[in-house]
N, C-alpha and C positions, 0 to 999 in steps of 0.2 A: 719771127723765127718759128719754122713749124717744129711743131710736140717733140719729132722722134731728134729733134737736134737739142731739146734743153731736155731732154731724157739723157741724150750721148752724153750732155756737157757734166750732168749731176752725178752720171755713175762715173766721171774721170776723178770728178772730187771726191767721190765716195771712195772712191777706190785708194786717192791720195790720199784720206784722212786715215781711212782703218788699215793703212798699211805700217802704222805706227804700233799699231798691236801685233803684225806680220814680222816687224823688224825686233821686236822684244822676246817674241816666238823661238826665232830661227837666236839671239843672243844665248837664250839659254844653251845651247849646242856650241854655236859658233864664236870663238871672240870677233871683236868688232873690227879692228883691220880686217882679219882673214875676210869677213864678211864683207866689207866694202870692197874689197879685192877681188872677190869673184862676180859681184855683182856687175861692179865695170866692167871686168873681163869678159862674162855674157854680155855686154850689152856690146862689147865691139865685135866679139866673135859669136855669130854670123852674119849680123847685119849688116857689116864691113863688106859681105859679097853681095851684095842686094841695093846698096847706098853708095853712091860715089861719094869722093872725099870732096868737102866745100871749096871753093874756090875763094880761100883766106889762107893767111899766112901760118906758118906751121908753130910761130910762137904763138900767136893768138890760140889756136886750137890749145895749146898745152897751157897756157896761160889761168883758160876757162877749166880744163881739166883738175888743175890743181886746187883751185879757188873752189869747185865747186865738189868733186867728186872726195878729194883728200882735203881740203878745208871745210868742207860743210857736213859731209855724211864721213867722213871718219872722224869728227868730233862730234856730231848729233849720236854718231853710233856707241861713241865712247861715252857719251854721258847718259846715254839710256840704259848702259851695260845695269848699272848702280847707283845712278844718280839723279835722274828724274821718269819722274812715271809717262809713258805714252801720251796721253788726254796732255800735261800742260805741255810736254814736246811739242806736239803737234800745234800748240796756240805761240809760244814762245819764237817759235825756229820765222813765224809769221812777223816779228819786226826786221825782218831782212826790209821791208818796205820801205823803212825809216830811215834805214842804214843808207839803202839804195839813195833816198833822195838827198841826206848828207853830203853822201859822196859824190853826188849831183855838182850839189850847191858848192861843195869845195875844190873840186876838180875839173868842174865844165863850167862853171861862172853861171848854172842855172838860178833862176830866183822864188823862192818858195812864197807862197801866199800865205796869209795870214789863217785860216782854214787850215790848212797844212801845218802851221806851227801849231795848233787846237788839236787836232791830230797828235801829234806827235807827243801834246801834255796828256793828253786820256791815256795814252798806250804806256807812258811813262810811269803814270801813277797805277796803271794793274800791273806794272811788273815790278812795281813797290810793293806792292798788297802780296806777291805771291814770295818776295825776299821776308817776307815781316811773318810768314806762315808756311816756311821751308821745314819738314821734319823727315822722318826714316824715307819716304819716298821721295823724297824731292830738298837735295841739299845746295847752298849757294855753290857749292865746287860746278851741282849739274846744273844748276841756273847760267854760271855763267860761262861753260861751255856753249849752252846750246845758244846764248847769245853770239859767243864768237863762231860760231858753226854760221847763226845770222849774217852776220857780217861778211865774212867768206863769201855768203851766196851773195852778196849785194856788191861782192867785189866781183864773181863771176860773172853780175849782171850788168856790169857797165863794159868787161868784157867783151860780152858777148854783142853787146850793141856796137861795139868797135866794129865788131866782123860784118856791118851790113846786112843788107837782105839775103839771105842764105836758108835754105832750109834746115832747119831749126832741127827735127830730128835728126838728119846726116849729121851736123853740126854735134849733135853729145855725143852719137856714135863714134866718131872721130876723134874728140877731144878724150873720148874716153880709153883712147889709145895710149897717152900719155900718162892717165892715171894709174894705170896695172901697177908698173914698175916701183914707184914710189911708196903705195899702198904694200905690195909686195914687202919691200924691204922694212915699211911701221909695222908689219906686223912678222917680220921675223924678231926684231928690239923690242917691240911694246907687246905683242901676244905671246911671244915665244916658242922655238920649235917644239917644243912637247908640248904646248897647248895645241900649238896648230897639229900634230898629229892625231893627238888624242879627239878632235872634234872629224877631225875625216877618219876615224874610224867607227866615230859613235855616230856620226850623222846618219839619220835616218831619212824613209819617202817623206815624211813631212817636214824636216829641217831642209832638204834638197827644193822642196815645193815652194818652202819660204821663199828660200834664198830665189829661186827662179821667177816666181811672184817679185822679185824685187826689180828687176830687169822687165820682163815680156808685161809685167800689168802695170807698172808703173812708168818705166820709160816708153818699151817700144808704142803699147796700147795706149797708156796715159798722155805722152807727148806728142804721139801721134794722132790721137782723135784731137788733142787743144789746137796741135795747127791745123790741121785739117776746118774746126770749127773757124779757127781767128779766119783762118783766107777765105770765108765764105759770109762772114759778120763781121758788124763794127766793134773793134775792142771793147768799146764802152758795153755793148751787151752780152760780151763771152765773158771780159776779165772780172767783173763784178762776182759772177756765180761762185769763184774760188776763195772764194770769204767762207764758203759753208766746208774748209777744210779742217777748221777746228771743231767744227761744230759735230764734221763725223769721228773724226778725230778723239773727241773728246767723250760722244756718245757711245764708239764700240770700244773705248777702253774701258768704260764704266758698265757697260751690258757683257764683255769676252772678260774683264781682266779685275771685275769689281773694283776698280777706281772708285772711290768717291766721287762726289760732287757735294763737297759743303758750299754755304751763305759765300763764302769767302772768294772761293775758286770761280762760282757762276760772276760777281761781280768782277774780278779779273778780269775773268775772259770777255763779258761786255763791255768794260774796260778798253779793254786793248782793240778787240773786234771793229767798238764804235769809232774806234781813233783811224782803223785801217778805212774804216768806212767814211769818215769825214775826209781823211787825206787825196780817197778816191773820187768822191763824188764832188766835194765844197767846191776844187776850183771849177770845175764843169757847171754848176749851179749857179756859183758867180757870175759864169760868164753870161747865160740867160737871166741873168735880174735885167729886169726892164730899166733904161737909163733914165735921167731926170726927161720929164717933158717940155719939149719943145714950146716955146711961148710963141 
């Protein structure tokens, strides 16, 4: 793979990881519906003129919208309001993995390797360690939000496999039609209209820049360099890279937002990290173990 493409691939994680400091940023201004609600809504207006609409079915799209857009980030967004710090958001919202394969295993008759269940106990036992050392920043209400925030996305990602070969970006632009409305209406009941006024009067260029940083660097840029990368590489050597989105994740909330990093938290996050990483690599490993030899 040449330089200038595992350069593109590591500033898209960079850029997904430290957008977790971006989203905490633009909270202080913004409550977190209002926020997820405009972020969808940039991300369909104007890419909507620019992107045909997929050729999938319109529950699918709205399916993936909800699961993903009002299931994942307006509860990732609600629980980072006040309930967990950036740095373990950003490691935590990462066992959507696990979720994923679950719901594999229970809904498409897929068969998990033994790897894979070793995986799934490392990952399990660092999001032990981070429940047994929950304090003012990080409480089990936000742990186990951003776990269903996980899940959500691991519902959106069986979704989305539904819908075929499709291009991947037109595909959230679209679905992200479906999200406004709903987003909309969580955050007229859960933010409130005088919250929500009071943040579009006080929002300033750099809460606007957030929120637009949430849309153009993270989807349009972000999801559009990762497919641009996959149709040009074999999965196995793009998707690997996106392991390092805790790792930024975790490093600009500790260098922008003075997060910690205690004993505790590093062993978590290698924890769970190593779990994503056996789940990823073990059966592919498997499959090249050389077999008994032939007599």
């Amino acid at each position: 793979m040449p330089l200038r493409h595992v350069l593109l691939a590591l500033a898209v994680v960079a850029i997904w990881g430290s957008n977790f400091v971006v989203i905490k940023y633009a909270l202080h201004v913004m409550p977190p519906m209002l926020l997820a609600a405009l972020r969808f809504a940039l991300a369909f207006v104007p890419a909507c003129f620019f992107l045909p609409r997929p050729a999938v079915h319109w529950r699918n799209l709205a399916a993936y919208g909800l699961f993903v857009a009002v299931g994942q980030f307006g509860l990732l967004y609600l629980a980072m309001g006040h309930e967990i710090s950036p740095g373990l958001a950003s490691l935590v919202i990462q066992t959507q993995v696990f979720f994923t394969l679950l719901l594999a295993v229970r809904l498409a008759g897929e068969r998990v390797q033994a790897s894979q269940w070793l995986g799934l106990a490392l990952a399990v036992v660092g999001i032990a360690i981070i429940v047994m050392h929950t304090d003012g920043t990080t409480t089990p209400l936000g742990l186990a939000m951003v776990l269903a925030a996980a899940l959500s996305w691991a519902c959106g990602n069986l979704v989305g496999k539904r819908a075929g070969p499709v291009n991947m970006l037109a595909y959230i632009v679209w679905s992200s039609a479906f999200a406004v409305p709903p987003l909309l209406v969580l955050a007229w009941f859960v933010d409130g209209p005088q919250q929500i006024a009071a943040a579009l009067a006080n929002a300033d260029a750099g809460t606007w820049a957030a929120v637009l940083w949430q849309t153009v660097g993270n989807t349009l840029f972000g999801y559009g360099c990762w497919v641009w990368l996959l149709a040009r590489h074999p999965a196995g050597r793009i998707v690997p890279i996106a392991l390092l989105v805790p790792v930024f994740g975790m490093g600009a909330s500790s260098l922008l937002l003075n997060e910690t990093l205690p004993a505790w938290k590093l062993v978590a996050a290698a924890l769970v990290l190593g779990g994503l990483a056996i789940n990823l690599f073990g059966p592919r490993l498997l499959r090249l173990r050389p077999g008994p030899a032939k007599p």
